[in-house]
C-alpha positions in Angstrom: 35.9 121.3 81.7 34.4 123.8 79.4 32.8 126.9 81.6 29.2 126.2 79.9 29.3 123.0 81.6 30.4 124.2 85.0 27.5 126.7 84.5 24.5 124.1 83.8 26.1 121.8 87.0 25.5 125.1 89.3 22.1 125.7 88.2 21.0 122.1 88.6 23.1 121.9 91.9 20.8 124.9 93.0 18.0 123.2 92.4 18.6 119.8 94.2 19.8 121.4 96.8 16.7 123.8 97.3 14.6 120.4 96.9 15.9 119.3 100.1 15.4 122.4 102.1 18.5 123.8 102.1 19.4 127.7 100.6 22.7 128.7 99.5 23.9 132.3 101.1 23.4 135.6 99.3 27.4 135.4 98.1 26.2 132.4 96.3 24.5 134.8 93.7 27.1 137.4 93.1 27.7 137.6 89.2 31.9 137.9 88.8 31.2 142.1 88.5 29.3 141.6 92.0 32.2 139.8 93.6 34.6 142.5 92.7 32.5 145.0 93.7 32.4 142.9 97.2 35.6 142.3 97.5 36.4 144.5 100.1 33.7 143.5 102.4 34.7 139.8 101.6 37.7 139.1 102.7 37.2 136.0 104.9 34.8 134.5 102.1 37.8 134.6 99.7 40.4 133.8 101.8 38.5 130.8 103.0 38.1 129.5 99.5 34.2 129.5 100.3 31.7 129.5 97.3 31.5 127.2 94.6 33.5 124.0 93.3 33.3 121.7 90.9 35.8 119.2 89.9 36.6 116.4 87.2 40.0 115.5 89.3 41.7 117.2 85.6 40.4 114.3 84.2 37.8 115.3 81.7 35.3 112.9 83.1 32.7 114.4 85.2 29.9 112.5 84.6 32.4 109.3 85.9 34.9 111.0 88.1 33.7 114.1 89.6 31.7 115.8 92.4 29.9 119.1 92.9 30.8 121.1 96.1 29.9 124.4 97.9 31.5 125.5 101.2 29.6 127.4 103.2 31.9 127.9 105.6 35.5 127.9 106.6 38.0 128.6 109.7 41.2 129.5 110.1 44.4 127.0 110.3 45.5 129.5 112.5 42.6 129.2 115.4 43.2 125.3 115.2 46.4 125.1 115.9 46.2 127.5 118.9 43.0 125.4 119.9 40.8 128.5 120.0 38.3 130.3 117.8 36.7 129.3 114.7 38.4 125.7 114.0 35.3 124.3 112.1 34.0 124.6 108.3 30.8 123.1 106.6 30.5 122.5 103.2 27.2 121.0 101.1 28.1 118.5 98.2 26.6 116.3 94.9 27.5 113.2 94.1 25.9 111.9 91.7 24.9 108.2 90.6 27.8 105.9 90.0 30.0 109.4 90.0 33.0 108.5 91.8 34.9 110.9 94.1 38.3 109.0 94.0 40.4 107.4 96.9 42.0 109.8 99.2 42.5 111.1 102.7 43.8 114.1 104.5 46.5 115.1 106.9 44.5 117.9 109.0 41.5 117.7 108.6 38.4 115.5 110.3 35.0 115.1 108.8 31.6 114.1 109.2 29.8 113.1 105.7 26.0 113.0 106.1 23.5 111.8 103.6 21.3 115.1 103.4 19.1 113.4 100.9 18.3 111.5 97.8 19.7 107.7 96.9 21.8 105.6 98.9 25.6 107.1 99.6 28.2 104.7 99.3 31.5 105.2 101.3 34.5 103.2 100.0 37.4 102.6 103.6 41.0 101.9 103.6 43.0 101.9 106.6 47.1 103.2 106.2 50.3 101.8 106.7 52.4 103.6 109.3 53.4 106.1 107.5 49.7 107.6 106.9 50.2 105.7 102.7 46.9 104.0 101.8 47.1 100.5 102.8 45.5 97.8 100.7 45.8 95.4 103.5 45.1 97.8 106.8 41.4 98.7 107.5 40.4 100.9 111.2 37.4 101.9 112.8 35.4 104.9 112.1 31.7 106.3 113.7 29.2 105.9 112.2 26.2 108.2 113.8 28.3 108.1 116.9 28.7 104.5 117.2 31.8 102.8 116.5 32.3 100.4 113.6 35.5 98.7 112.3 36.1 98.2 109.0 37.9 95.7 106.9 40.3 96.9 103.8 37.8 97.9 101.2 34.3 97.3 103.0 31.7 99.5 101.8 29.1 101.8 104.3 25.7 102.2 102.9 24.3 105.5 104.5 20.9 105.9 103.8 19.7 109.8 104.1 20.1 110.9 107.3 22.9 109.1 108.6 27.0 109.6 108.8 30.3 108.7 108.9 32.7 110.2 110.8 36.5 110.4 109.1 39.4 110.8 110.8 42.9 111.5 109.1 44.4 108.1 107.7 40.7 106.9 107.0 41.2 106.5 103.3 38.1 106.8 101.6 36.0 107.1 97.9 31.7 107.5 97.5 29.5 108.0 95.0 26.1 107.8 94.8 24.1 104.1 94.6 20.9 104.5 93.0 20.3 107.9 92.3 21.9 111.6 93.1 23.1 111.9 96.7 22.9 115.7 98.7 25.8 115.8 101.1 26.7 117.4 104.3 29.9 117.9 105.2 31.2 119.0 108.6 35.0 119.3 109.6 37.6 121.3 111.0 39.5 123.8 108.9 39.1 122.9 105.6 42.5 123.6 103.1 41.5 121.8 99.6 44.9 122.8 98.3 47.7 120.8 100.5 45.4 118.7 102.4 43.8 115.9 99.6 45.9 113.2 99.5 45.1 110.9 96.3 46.4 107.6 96.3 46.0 108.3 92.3 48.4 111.4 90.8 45.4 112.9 89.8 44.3 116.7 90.6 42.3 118.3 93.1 40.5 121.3 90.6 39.5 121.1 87.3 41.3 122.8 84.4 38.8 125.1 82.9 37.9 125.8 78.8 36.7 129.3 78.5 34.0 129.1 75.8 31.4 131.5 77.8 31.7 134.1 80.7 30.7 132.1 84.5 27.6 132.8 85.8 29.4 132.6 89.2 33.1 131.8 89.9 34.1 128.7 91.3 37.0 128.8 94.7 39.4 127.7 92.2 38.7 131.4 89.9 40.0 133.6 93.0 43.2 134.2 92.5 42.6 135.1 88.3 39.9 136.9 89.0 39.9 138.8 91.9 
């Protein structure tokens, strides 16, 4: 993806995301000289890979394949696998009409995806084989606002803003949005978007970045170059 690109996504991510009541946190606006400068003092936002995200899977096809995230939040493997402390992270995400985020699952980590707002999110479910592999004949049983609801291999959930799906490790699952741009919540335990996406595709998790103009703000996936 070329960096002007990334740029326009994060100003109209802003704004959709403002439209729905929601404001990013002050580390949101840091410039890359202001992250520097902050470094020191920032620690647990950069080790947590918390800021902003946007992918085309290294496909070159966001408009088709792609999704906008930001996390907000992030714990420490650590504190969940002693069972104390801050085991949680919260992230806010875009998906846009007919933009698929591709099948996948994870090993670690459980989620709730909310419809924050805007069109109809659709919610793609595949069960696994006993191994954890994506299973084209196996579906399960996830929540949906608390209440349970099996699924079939390939069935589809329409959550309408304000409602949820709760994902455990093994759901397999893809979304986009169905009739229009969809504002996501996402709420999980610790959150590890390097080892812990599974695609049943060999496609990648961040997107490889063409350096035609300086960021505005770097993405989680700029850390380790930059800082």
């Amino acid at each position: 993806m070329k960096r002007s690109r990334i740029n326009e996504i994060m100003a109209g991510a802003e704004d959709m995301v403002r439209q729905y009541g929601f404001v990013l946190p002050p580390f949101a606006n840091w410039s890359p000289g202001e992250f520097k400068a902050n470094k020191p003092i920032a620690s647990r936002v950069i080790e947590g890979r918390c800021g902003w995200d946007i992918t085309d899977y290294g496909q070159g096809r966001f408009d088709q394949m792609g999704l906008f995230l930001f996390t907000l939040r992030n714990g420490l493997l650590s504190d969940l696998q002693r069972g104390g402390g801050m085991c949680y992270a919260e992230k806010l995400l875009i998906s846009r009409q007919d933009q698929l985020s591709p099948m996948h699952t994870h090993v670690i980590k459980a989620e709730d995806i909310i419809n924050r707002g805007g069109a109809t999110l659709i919610v793609e479910l595949y069960g696994s084989d006993d191994a954890g592999n994506w299973a084209a004949d196996r579906g399960g049983v996830v929540r949906c606002d608390g209440i349970e609801r099996a699924y079939k291999p390939g069935d589809k959930l329409r959550l309408a803003p304000g409602e949820s799906v709760t994902l455990m490790p093994g759901d397999w699952h893809a979304f986009w949005g169905e009739g229009g741009d969809v504002l996501i919540g996402e709420v999980s335990t610790v959150n590890d978007d390097v080892t812990d996406n599974v695609f049943r595709e060999p496609i990648g998790r961040f997107a490889d970045i063409e350096e035609d103009v300086a960021p505005t703000h770097l993405l989680v996936s700029d850390y380790d170059k930059w800082l």
